[in-house]
Each structure stands twice: as C-alpha cells, then as structure tokens.
C-alpha positions in Angstrom: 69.5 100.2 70.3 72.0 103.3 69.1 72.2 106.2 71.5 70.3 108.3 69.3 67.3 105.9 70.1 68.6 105.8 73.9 68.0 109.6 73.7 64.7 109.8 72.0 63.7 107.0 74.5 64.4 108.8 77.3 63.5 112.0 76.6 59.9 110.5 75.6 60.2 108.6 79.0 61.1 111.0 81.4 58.7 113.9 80.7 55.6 112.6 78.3 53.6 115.0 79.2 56.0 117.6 78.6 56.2 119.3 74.9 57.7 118.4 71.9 60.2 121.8 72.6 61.1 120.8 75.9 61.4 117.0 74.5 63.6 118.3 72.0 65.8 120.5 74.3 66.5 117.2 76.4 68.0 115.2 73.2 69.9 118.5 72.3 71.2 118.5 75.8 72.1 114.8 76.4 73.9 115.3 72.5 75.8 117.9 73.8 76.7 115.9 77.4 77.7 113.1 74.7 80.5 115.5 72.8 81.4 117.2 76.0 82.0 114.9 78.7 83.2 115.6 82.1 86.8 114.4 82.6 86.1 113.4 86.1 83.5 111.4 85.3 85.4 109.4 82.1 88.1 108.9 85.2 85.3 107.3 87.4 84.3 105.0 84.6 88.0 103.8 83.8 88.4 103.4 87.6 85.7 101.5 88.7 84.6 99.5 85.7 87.7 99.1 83.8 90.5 99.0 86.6 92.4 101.5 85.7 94.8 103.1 88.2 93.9 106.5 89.4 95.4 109.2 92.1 93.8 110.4 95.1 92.6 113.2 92.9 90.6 111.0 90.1 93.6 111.8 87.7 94.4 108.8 85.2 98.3 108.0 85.4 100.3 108.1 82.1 101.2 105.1 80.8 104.6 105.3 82.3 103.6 105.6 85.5 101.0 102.9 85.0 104.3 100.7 83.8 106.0 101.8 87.0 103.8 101.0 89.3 103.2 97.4 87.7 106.7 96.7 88.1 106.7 97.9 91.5 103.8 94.8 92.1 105.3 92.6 90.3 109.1 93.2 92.5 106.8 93.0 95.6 105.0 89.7 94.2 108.4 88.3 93.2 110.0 89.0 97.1 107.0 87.3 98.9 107.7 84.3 96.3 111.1 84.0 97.2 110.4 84.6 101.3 107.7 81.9 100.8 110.1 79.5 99.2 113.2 79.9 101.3 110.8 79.4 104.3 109.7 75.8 103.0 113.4 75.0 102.6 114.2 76.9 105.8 111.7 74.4 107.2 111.5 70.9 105.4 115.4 70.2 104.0 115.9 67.9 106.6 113.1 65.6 105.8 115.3 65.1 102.2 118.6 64.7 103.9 119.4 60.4 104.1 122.6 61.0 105.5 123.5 58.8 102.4 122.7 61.1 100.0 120.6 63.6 99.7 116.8 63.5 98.1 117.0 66.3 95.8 114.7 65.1 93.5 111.9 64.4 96.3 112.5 68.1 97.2 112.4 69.6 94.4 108.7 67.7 93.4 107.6 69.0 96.8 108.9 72.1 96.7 106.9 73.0 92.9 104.1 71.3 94.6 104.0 73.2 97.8 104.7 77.3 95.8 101.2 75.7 93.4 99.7 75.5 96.6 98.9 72.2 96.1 
C-alpha cells in the first residue's frame, strides 16, 4: 500500500460519517505533515528505532561527533580487554611455570580460550 492509499484509508476510516470536504481536508493535511515534518520528531524516530545517538536535547550529533564518541567506546572496550587479560595472567601464570621450562604454548591456548569466554 503507498502512502497515498495510507491517507485515503485513514481519512475514510477515521471519520466516515464525516463529508467528502472534511475527508479531503484530512489527506491535504496529513500531505502537508508528510513535506513538513517536525524535526523533533525525525530525531525520535532515528533514536529509538534506528539507534542513532542523540543529546539530552533530541539534537542528532554530526557525524564527527558520532565518530568521536565511537572511538571513545571502542578506547573504553579496548581498556577493560586488556584489564581482563592481564588479570588472567595476573592470576593463572603459575599453573604454566614447570620450573623446567615454561608452558607458553598451554597459556597462550588458555588464555584465547578464557578472553572467548569459553
């Protein structure tokens, strides 16, 4: 169904015992809603159903921003990586060292294993 049929359909359905003027008057409106729409509400849309960042005013950030802020995530997500990793070691080396030699390869399996989560 096009939105011209959307329109028609719910002009007929919200009002049918209303006249054809008054029909007509609700399709020229919800035409005009179509060319004009409200900013705020285009920022709602991208927000909630899309996922795109907005401030705590409903304003869409500029791509740059948007960039910035991803590589502040990503900096964040690579820290808490690295704390998680140097924790295991912090905590499990000594289960790899044989006093002969040292079980790097063992580790290094378990280590992989252990940031997967598995």
């Amino acid at each position: 169904m096009t939105r011209k049929e959307e329109i028609k359909q719910a002009a007929f359905n919200n009002d049918r015992e209303s006249s054809k003027e008054n029909q007509q008057y609700f399709i020229e409106g919800a035409e005009w809603s179509d060319e004009n729409p409200d900013e705020k509400m285009i920022a709602k849309y991208l927000y909630e159903k899309k996922g795109y960042p907005i401030d705590l005013n409903g304003n869409l950030h500029s791509f740059d921003e948007t960039m910035k802020d991803v590589e502040k995530y990503l900096k964040y997500k690579q820290d808490k990586f690295i704390e998680k990793a140097a924790e295991w070691i912090t905590e499990n080396y000594r289960d790899y060292d044989h006093r002969d030699e040292f079980d790097v390869k063992g580790l290094v399996l378990d280590f992989k294993e252990y940031m997967k989560g598995e």
